[in-house]
C-alpha positions in Angstrom: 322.7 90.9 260.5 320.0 91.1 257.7 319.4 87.9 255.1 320.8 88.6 252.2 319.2 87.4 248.9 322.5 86.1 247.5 325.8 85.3 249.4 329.2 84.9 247.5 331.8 83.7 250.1 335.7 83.5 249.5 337.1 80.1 250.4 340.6 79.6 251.5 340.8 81.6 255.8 336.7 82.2 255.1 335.8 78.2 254.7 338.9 75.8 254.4 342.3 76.3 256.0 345.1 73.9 255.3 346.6 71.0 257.2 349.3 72.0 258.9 351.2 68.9 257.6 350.8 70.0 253.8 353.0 72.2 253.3 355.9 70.8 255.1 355.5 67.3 253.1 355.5 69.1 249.7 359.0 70.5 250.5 360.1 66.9 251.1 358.4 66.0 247.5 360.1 68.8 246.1 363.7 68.3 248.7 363.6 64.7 246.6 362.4 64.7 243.2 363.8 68.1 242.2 366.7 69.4 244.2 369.8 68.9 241.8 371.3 71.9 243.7 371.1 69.6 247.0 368.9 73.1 249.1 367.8 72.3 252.5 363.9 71.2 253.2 363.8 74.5 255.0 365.5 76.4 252.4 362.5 74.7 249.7 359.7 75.6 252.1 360.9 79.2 251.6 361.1 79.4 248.3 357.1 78.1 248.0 356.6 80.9 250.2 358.4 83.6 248.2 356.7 82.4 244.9 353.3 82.4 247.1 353.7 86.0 248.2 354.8 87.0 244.6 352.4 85.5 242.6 349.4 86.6 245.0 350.9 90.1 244.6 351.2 89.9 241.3 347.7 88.8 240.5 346.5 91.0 242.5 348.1 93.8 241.0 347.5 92.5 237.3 343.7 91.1 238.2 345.0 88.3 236.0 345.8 84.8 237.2 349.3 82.8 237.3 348.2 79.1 237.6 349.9 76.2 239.7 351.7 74.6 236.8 353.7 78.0 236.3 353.6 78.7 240.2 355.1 74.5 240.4 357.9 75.7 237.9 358.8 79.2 239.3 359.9 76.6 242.9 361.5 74.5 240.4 363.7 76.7 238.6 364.6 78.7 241.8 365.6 75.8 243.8 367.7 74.7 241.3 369.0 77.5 238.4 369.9 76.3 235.3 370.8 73.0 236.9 367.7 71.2 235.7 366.1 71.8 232.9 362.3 72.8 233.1 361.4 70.8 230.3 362.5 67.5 231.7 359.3 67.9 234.7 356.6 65.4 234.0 353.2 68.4 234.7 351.0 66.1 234.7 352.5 63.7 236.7 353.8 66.7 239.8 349.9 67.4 239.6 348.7 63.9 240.3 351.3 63.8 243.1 350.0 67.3 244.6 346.4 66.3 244.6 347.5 62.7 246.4 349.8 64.6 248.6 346.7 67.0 249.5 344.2 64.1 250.2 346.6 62.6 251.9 347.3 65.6 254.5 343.3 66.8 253.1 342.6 71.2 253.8 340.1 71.5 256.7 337.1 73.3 258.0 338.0 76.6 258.7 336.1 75.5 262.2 334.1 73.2 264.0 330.8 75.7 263.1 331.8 76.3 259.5 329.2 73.6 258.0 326.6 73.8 260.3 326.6 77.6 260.2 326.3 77.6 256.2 323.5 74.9 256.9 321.3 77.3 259.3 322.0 80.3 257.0 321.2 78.3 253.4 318.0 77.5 255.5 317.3 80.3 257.6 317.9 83.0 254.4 316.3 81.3 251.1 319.2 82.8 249.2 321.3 81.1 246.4 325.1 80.5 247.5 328.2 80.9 245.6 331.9 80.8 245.8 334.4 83.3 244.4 338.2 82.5 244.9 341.6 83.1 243.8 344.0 80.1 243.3 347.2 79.3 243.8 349.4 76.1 243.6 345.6 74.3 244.2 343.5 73.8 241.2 339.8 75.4 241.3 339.4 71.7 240.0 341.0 69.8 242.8 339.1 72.6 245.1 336.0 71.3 244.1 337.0 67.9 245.3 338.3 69.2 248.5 334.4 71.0 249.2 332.7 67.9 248.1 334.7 65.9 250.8 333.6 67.8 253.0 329.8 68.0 251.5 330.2 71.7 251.0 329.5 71.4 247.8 325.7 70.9 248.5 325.5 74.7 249.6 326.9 76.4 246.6 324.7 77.1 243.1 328.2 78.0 241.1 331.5 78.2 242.2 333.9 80.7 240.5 338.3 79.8 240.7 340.4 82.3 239.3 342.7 79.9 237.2 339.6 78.9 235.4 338.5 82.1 235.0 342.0 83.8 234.0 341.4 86.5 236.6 341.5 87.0 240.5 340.1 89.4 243.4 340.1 92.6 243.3 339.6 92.5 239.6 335.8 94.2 239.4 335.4 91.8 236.0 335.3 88.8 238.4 332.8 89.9 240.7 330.9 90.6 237.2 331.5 87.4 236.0 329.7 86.6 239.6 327.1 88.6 239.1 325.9 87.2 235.9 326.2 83.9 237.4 324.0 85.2 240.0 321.6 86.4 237.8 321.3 83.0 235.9 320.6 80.9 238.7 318.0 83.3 240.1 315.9 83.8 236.8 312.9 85.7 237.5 314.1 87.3 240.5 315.4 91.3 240.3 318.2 90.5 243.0 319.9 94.5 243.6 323.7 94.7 244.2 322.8 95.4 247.6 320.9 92.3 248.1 324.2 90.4 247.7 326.9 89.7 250.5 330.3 88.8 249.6 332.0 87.4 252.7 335.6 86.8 253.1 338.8 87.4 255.4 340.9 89.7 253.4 340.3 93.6 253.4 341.3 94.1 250.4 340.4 91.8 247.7 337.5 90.5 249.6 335.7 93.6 251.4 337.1 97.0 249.5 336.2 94.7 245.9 333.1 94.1 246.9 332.0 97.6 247.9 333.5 99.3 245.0 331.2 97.2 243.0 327.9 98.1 244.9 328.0 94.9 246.7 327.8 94.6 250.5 330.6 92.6 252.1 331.5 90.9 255.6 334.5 90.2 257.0 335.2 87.4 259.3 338.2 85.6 260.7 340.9 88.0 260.1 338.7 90.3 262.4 336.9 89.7 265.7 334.0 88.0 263.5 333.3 84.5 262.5 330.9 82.9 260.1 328.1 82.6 263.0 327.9 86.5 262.5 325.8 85.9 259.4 323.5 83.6 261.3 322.0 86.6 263.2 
């Protein structure tokens, strides 16, 4: 594959993946601090799955953003009806819990290549990095912690999260929001639409987005291709 000039890569199933012991420890979180209607662990972990897929779908739909402290109360209400009362949860306490939870049980490396691979290819290419990513019940703000465990942060110019920016992938109004980003941090430079490669593992909001808006796009993970495709 060609160098690009400018690379915009998705994050969550392109760079990071979660622990597998996350998820199932939130449910217990949730199975003891909010569970007046006495559900099962299993039944919780369902019901973060069903707001997951909705909210996603939604978003995707809208190109708008539903953020983790409404996503946090949609699992709230629906595990427990009118039996407690939304305005009883401490926020800003749940969120301190989440982000302890998540360092605790911290999201990892998509794979064993994933750094050095962005290494070779920051070095290899000259091109300015950047991230563009929809959110969910993790802040872009506690994702920026999560990349600069894992020193990822040292390979990106700008990082874009759709709660910050009020709207996800597909909408085209992110990738410009991108693209003007792109264009700050490479002043001087005349960088064409099809200089830039968004890479990501999702079809639709990651490769059909990025063509639509003259951009060329890659997709790895969810196919037969992984990061070390962009290496050449």
């Amino acid at each position: 594959m060609p160098y690009f000039q400018h690379y915009s890569f998705d994050l969550w199933l392109t760079l990071i993946k979660s622990d597998p012991r996350f998820k199932p420890e939130r449910a217990k979180y949730f199975h003891q601090h909010f569970n007046k209607a006495d559900k099962s662990v299993d039944e919780i972990a369902t019901i973060f799955r069903q707001v997951d897929l909705m909210c996603n779908a939604v978003n995707e739909k809208s190109g708008k953003n539903i953020d983790a402290d409404e996503m946090y109360l949609m699992v709230i209400h629906l595990i427990n009806g009118d039996r407690l009362d939304i305005d009883e949860v401490d926020y800003q306490q749940l969120h301190n819990d989440m982000e302890a939870l998540l360092f605790k049980y911290p999201s990892q490396l998509y794979s064993d290549v994933t750094f050095e691979a962005l290494k070779t290819l920051k070095e290899k290419s000259g091109a300015t990095f950047s991230l563009l990513s929809n959110t969910g019940y993790i802040t872009g703000k506690t994702l920026r912690k999560v990349l600069a465990l894992y020193q990822l942060d040292t390979f990106f110019d700008f990082q874009l999260y759709s709660d910050e920016a009020g709207m996800s992938k597909p909408n085209p109004e992110f990738f410009e929001v991108m693209l003007k980003n792109i264009d700050i941090c490479n002043m001087g430079k005349d960088i064409p639409r099809s200089g830039i490669l968004h890479v990501g593992d999702n079809p639709k909001n990651d490769v059909a987005a990025a063509e639509a808006m003259g951009l060329k796009a890659a997709l790895i993970n969810s196919n037969q291709q992984t990061i070390l495709s962009l290496v050449g």
